[in-house]
KOLVO-758533 format. One record per residue (C-alpha): residue in three letters; y, x, z. Coordinates in steps of 0.25 Angstrom, whole numbers, plus 5000, padded with zeros to 4 digits. Each point is the difference from the previous one (the first is absolute). Layout:
// residues N
PT, ALA, Y, X, Z $
...
// end
This chain:
// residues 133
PT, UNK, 5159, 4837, 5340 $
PT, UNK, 4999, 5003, 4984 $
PT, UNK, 5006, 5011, 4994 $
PT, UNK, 5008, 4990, 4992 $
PT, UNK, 5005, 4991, 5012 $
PT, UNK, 5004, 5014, 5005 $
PT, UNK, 5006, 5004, 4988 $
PT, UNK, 5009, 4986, 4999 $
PT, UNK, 5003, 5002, 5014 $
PT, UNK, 5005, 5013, 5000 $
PT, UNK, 5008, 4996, 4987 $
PT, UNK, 5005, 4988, 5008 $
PT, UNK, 5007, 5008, 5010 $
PT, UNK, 5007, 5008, 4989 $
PT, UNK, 5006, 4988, 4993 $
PT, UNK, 4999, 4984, 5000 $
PT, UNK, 4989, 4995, 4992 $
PT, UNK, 4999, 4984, 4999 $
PT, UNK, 4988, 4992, 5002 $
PT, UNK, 4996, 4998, 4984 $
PT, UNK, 5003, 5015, 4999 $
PT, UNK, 4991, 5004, 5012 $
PT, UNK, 4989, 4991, 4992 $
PT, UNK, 5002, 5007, 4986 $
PT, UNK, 5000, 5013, 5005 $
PT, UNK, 4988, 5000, 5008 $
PT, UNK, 4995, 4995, 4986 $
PT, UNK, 5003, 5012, 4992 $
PT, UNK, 4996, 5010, 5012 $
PT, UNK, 4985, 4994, 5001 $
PT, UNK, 5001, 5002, 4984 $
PT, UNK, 5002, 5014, 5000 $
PT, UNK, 4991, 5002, 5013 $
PT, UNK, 4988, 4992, 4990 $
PT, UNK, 5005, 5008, 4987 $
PT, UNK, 5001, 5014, 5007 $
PT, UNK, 4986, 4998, 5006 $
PT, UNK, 4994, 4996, 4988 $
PT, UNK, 5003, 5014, 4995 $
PT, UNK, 4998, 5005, 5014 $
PT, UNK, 5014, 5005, 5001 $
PT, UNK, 5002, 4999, 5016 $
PT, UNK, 5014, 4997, 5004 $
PT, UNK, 5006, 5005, 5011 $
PT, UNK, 5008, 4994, 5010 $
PT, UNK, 5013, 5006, 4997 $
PT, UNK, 4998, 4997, 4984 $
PT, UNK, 4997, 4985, 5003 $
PT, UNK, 5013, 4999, 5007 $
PT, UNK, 5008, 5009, 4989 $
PT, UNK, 4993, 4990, 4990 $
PT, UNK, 5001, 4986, 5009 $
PT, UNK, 5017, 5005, 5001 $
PT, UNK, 5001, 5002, 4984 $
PT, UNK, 4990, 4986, 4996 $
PT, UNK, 5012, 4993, 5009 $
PT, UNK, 5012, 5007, 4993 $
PT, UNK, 4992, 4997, 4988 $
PT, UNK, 4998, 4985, 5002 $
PT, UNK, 5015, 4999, 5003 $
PT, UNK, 5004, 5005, 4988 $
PT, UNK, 4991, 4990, 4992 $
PT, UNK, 5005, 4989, 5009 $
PT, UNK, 5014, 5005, 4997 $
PT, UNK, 4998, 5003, 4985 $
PT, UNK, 5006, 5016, 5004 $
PT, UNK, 4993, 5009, 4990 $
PT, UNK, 5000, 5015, 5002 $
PT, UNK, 5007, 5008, 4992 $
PT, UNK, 4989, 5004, 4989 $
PT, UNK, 4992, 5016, 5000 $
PT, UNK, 4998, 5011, 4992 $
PT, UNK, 4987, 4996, 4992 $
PT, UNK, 4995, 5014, 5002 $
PT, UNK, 4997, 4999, 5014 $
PT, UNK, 4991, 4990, 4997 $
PT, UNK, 4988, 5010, 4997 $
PT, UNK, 5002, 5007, 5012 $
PT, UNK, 4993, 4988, 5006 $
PT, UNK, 4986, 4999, 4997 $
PT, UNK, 4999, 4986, 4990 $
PT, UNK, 4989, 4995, 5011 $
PT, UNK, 5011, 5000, 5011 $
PT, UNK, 5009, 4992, 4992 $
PT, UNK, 4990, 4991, 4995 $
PT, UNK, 4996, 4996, 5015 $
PT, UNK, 5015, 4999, 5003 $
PT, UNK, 5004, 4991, 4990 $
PT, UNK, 4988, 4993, 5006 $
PT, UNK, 5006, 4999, 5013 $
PT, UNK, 5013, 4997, 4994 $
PT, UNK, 4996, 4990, 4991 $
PT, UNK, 4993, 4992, 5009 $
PT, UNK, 5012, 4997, 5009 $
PT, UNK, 5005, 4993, 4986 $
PT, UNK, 4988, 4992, 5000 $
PT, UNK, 5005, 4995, 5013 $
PT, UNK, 5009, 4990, 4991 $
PT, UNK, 5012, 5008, 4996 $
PT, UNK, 5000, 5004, 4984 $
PT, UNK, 5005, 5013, 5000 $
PT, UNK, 4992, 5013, 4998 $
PT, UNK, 5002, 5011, 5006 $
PT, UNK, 5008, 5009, 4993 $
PT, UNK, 4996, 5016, 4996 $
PT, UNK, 5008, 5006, 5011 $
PT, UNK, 4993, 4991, 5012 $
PT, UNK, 4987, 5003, 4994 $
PT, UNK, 5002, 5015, 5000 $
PT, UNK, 5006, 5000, 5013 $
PT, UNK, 4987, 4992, 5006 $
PT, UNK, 4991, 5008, 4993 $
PT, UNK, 5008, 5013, 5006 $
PT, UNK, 4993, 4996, 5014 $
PT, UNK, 4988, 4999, 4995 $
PT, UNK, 4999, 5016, 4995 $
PT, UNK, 5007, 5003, 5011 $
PT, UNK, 4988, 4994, 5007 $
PT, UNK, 4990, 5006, 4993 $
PT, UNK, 5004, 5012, 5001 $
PT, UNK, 5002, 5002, 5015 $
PT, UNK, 4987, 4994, 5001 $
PT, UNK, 4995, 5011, 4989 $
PT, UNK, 5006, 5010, 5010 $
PT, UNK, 4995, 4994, 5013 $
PT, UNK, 4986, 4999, 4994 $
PT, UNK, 5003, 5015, 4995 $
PT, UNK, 5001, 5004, 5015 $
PT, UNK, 5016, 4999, 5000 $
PT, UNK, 4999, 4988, 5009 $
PT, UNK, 5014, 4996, 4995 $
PT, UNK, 5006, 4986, 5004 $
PT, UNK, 5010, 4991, 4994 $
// end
């Protein structure tokens, strides 16, 4: 089995996800699969399910209309601008998907946190440190 049907799964038994959720969601997962391999960014396991729990939560709130409450613009450039720009890719294209709104600064930095956090534990694993997560 995939790491993304593993990933939906393991969510699934978590919390209820509905048919066109499952379908969406699997969407967005094999977009950051493709985006992080195309900079060879490996995600883990773990990080695909801490990322397949926050795209859900995410596209509830767009279905909803729920924004999060807005963040300090200086953390912003703790995050590298190449992280945010491959998640506002991800994020973006779940708004292709027929619903108008964009994602809004907080969701993008949010997404774009598990991506850092990605490459730097595989900076570390590829350093010798063989950290997971």
């Amino acid at each position: 089995m995939s790491m993304i049907n593993e990933t939906i799964q393991e969510i699934a038994k978590q919390s209820h996800i509905d048919i066109s959720e499952i379908s969406e969601l699997k969407s967005l997962l094999t977009l950051v699969k493709q985006e992080a391999s195309g900079i060879g960014l490996m995600i883990s396991s773990e990080r695909m399910l801490l990322m397949g729990v926050h795209l859900l939560a995410f596209m509830r709130r767009v279905t909803s209309g729920e924004k999060l409450p807005a963040m300090d613009s200086s953390l912003f450039a703790e995050i590298p601008p190449d992280m945010l720009a491959l998640s506002s890719r991800i994020l973006e294209a779940y708004g292709l998907s027929g619903l108008s709104a964009k994602p809004d600064d907080t969701e993008i930095f949010l997404m774009a946190v598990h991506f850092e956090t990605a490459r730097k534990l595989q900076e570390e694993w590829e350093q010798g440190g063989h950290v997971h997560g």
